[in-house]
DSSP file (Angstrom, degrees, kcal/mol; ACC not computed):
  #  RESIDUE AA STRUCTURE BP1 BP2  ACC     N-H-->O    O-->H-N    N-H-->O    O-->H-N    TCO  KAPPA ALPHA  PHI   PSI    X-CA   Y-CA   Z-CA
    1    1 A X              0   0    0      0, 0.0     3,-0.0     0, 0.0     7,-0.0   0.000 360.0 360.0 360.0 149.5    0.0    0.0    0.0
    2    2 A X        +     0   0    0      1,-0.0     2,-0.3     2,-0.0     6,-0.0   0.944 360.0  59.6 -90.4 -37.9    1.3    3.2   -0.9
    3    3 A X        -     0   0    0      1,-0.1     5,-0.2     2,-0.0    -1,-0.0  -0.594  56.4-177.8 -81.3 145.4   -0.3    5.6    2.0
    4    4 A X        +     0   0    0     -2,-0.3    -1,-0.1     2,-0.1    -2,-0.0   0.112  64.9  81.2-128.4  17.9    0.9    4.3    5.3
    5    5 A X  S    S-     0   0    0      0, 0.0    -2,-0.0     0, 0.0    -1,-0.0   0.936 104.7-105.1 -94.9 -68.4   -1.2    7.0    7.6
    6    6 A X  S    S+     0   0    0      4,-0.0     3,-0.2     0, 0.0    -2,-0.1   0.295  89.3 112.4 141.5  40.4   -4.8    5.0    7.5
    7    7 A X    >   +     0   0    0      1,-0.1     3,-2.4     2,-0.1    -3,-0.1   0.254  21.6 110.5-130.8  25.4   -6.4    7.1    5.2
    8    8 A X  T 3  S+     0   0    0      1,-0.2    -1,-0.1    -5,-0.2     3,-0.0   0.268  81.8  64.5 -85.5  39.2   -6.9    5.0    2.2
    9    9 A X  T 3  S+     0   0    0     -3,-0.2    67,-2.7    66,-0.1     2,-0.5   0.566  85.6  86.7-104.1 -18.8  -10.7    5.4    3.4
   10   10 A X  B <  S-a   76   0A   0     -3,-2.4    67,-0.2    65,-0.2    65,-0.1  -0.695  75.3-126.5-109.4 143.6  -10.9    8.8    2.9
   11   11 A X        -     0   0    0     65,-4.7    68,-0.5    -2,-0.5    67,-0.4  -0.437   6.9-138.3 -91.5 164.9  -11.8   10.6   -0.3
   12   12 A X  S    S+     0   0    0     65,-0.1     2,-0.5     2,-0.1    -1,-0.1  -0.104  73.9 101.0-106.7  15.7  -10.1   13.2   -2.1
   13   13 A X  S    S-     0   0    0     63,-0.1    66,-0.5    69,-0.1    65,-0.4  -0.843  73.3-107.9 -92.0 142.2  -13.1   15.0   -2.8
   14   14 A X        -     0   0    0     -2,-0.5     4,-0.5     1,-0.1    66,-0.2  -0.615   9.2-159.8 -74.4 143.6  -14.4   18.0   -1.0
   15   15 A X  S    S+     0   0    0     64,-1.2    65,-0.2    -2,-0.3    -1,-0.1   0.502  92.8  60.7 -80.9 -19.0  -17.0   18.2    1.1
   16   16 A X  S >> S+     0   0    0     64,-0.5     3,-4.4     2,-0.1     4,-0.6   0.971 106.7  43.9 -41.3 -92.0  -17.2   21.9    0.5
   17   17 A X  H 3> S+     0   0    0     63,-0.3     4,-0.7     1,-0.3    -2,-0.2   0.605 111.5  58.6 -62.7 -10.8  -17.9   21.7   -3.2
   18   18 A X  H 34 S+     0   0    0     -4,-0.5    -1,-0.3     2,-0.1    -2,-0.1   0.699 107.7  41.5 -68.3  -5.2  -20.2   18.9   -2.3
   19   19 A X  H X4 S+     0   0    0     -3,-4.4     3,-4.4     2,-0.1    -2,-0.2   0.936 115.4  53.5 -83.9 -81.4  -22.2   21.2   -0.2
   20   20 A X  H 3< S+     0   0    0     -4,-0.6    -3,-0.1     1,-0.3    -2,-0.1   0.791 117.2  40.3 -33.0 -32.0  -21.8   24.3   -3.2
   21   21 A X  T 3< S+     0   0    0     -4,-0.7     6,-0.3    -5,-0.4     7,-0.3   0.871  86.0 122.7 -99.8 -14.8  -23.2   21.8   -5.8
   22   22 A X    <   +     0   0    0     -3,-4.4     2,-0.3     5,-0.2    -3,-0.1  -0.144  35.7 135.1 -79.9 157.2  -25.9   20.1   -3.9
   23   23 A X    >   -     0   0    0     -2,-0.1     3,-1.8     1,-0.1     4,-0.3  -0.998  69.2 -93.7-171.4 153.6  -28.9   20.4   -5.4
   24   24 A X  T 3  S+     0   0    0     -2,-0.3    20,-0.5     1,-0.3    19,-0.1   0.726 116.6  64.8 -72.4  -3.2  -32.1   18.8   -6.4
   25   25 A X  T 3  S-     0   0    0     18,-0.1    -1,-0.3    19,-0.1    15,-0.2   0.457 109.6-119.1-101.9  36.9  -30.7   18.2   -9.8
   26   26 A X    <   +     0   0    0     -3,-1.8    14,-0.1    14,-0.2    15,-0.1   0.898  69.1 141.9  47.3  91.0  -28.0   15.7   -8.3
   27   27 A X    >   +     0   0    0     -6,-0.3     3,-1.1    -4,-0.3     4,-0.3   0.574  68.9  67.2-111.2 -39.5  -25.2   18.1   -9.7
   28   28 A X  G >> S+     0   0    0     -7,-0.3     3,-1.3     1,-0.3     4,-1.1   0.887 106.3  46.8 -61.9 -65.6  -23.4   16.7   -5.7
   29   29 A X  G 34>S+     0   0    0      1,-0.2     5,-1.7     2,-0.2    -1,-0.3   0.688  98.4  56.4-105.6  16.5  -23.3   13.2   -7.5
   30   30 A X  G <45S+     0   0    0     -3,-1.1    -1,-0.2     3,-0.2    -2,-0.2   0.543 108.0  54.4 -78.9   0.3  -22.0   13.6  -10.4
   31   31 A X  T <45S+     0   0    0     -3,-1.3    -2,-0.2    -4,-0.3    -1,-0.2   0.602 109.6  44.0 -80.1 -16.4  -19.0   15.2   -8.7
   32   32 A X  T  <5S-     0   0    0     -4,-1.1    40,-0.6   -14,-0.1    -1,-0.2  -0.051 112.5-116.9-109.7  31.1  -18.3   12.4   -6.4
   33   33 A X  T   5 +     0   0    0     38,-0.2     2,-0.2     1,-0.2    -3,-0.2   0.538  65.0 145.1  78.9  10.5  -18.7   10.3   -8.8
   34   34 A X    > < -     0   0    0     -5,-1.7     3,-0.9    -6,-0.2    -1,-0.2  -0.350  52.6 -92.5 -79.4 154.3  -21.8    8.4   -7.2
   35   35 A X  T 3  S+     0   0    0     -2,-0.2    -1,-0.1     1,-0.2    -6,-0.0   0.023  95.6  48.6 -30.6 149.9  -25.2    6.8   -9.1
   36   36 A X  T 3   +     0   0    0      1,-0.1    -1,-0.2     3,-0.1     5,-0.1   0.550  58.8 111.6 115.2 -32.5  -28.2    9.0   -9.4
   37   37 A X  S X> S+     0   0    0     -3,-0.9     4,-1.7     2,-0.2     3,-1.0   0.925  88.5  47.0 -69.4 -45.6  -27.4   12.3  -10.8
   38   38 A X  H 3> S+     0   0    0      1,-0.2     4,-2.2     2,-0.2     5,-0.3   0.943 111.6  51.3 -68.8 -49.9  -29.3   11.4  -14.0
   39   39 A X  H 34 S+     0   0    0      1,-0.2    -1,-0.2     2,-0.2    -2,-0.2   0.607 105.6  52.4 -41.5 -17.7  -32.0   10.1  -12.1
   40   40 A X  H <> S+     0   0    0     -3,-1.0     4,-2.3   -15,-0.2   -14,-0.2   0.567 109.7  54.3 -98.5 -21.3  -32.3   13.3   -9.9
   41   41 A X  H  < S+     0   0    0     -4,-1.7     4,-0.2     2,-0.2    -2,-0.2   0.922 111.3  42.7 -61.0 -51.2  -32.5   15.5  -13.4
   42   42 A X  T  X S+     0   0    0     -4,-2.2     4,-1.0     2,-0.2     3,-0.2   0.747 114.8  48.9 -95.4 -17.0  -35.1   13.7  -14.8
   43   43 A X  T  4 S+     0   0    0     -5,-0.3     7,-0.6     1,-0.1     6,-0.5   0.948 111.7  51.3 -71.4 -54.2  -37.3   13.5  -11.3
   44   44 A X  T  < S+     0   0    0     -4,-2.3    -2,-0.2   -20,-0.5    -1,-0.1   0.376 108.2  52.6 -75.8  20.6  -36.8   17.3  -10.7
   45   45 A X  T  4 S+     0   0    0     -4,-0.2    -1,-0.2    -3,-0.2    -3,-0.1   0.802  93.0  79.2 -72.8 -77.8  -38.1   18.0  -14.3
   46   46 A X  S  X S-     0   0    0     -4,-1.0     4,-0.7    -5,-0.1     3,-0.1   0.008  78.3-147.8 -37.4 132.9  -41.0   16.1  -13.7
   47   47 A X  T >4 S+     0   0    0      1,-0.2     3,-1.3     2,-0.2     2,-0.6   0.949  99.5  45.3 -72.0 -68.1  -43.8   18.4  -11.5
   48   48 A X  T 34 S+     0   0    0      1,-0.3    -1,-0.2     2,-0.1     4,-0.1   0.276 114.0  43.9 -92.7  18.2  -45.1   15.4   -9.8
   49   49 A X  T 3> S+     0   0    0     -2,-0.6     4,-1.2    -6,-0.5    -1,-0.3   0.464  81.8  99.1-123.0 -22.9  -41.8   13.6   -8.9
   50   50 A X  H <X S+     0   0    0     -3,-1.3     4,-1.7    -4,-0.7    -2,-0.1   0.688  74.8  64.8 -31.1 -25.6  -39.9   16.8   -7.6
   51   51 A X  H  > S+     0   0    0     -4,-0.2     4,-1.0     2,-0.2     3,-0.3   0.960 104.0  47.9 -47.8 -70.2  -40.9   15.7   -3.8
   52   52 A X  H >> S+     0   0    0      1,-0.3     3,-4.0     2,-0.2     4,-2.3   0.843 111.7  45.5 -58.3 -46.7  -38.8   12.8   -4.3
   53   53 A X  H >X S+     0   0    0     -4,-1.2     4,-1.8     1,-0.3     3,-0.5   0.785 112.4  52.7 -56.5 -45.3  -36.1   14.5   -5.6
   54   54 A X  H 3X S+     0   0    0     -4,-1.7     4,-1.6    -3,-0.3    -1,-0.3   0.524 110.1  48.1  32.2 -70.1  -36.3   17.2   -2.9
   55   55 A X  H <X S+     0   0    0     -3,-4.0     4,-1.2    -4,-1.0    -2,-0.2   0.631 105.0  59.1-111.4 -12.5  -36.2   14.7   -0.4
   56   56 A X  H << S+     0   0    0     -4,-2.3     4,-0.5    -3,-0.5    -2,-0.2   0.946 107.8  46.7 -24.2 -72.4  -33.2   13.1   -2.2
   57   57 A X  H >X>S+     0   0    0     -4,-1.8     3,-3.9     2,-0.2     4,-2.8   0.991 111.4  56.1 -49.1 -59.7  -31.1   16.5   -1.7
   58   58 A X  H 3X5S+     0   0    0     -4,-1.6     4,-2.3     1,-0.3    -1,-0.2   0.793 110.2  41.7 -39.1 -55.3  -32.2   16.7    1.8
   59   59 A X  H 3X5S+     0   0    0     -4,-1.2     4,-0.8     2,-0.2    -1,-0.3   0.542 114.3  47.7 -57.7 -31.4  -31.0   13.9    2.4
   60   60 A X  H X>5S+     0   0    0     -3,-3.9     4,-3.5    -4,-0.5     3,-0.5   0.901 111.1  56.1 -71.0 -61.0  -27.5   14.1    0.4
   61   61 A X  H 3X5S+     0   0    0     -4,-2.8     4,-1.7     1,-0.2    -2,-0.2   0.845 103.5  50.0 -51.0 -35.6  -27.0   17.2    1.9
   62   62 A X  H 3X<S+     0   0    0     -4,-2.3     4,-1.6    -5,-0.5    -1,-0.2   0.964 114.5  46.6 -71.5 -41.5  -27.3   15.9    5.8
   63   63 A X  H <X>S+     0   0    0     -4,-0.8     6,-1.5    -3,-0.5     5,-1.3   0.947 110.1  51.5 -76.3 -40.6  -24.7   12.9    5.0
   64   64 A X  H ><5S+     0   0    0     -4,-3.5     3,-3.6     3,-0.2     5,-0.3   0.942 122.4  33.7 -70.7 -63.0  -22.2   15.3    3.3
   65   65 A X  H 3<5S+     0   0    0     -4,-1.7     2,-0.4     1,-0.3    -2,-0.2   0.760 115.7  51.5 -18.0 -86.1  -22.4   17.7    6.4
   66   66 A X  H 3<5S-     0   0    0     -4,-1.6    -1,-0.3    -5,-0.2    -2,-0.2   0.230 114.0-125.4 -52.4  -1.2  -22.8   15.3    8.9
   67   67 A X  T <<5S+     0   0    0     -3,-3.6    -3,-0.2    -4,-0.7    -1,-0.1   0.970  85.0 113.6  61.2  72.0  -19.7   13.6    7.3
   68   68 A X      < +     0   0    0     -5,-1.3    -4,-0.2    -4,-0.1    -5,-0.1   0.109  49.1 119.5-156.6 -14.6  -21.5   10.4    6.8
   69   69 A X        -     0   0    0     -6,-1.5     8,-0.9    -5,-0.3     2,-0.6  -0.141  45.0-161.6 -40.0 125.2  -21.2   11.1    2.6
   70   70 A X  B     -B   76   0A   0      6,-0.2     6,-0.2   -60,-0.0     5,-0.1  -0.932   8.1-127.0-135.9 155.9  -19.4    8.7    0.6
   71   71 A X        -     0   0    0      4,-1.8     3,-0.4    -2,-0.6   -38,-0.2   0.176  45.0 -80.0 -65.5-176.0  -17.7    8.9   -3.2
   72   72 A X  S    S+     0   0    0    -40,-0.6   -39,-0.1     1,-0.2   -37,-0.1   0.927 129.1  49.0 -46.0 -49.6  -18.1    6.8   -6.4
   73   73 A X  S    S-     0   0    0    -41,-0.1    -1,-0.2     1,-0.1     3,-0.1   0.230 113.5-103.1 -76.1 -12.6  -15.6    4.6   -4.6
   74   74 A X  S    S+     0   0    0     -3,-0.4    -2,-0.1     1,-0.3   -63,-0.1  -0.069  78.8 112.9 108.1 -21.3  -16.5    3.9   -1.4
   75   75 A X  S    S-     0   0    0     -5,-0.1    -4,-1.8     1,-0.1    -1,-0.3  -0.092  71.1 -91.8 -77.8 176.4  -14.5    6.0    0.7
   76   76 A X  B     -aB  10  70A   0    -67,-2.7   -65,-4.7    -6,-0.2     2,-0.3  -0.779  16.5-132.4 -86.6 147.6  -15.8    9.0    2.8
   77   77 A X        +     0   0    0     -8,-0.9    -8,-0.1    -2,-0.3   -63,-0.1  -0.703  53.7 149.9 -90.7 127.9  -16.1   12.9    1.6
   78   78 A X        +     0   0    0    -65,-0.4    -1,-0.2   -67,-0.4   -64,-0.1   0.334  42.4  76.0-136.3 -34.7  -14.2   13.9    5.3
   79   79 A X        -     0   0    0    -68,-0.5   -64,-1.2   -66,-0.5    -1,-0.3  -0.464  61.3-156.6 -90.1 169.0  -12.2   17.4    4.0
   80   80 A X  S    S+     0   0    0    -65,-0.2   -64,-0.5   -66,-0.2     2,-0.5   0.299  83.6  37.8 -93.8 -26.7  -13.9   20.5    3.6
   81   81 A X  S    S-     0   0    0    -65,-0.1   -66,-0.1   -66,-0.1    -1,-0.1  -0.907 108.2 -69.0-131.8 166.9  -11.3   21.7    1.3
   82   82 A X        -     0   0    0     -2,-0.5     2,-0.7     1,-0.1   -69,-0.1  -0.297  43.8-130.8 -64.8 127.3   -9.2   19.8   -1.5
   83   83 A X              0   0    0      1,-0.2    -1,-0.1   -72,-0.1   -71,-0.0  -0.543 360.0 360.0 -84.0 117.5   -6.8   17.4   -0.3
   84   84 A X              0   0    0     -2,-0.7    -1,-0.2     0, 0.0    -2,-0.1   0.635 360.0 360.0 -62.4 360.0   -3.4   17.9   -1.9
């Protein structure tokens, strides 16, 4: 393994700009690289599926705070600003 601190759990995404981008048209996971985003476009188009999507964001947006977020990859969104 190359990193030898313990941190090959934690992602190299920010958790700032996951904050900045979420939004109910899943802009949040096509930067972390998760499932979804396209699904979240085409609910918050739709009038009478915009709740879900809604309650999507809400929901994205408490785990990325709450540090509880995780990338395409598995790891957790931990920094608030980009790790060099």
């Amino acid at each position: 393994m190359d990193e030898m601190d313990g941190n090959e759990n934690i992602s190299k995404k920010s958790k700032l700009a996951a904050c900045l981008l979420c939004s109910p048209i899943g802009m949040h996971r096509f930067y972390l690289g998760k499932k979804g985003g396209g699904l979240m476009i085409v609910l918050s188009l739709l009038v009478f599926t915009l709740p879900i999507s809604l309650i999507m964001f809400f929901v994205d947006y408490y785990k990325t705070v709450s540090g509880k977020m995780v990338d395409g990859e598995g790891k957790v969104v931990t920094y608030w600003l980009m790790n060099e």
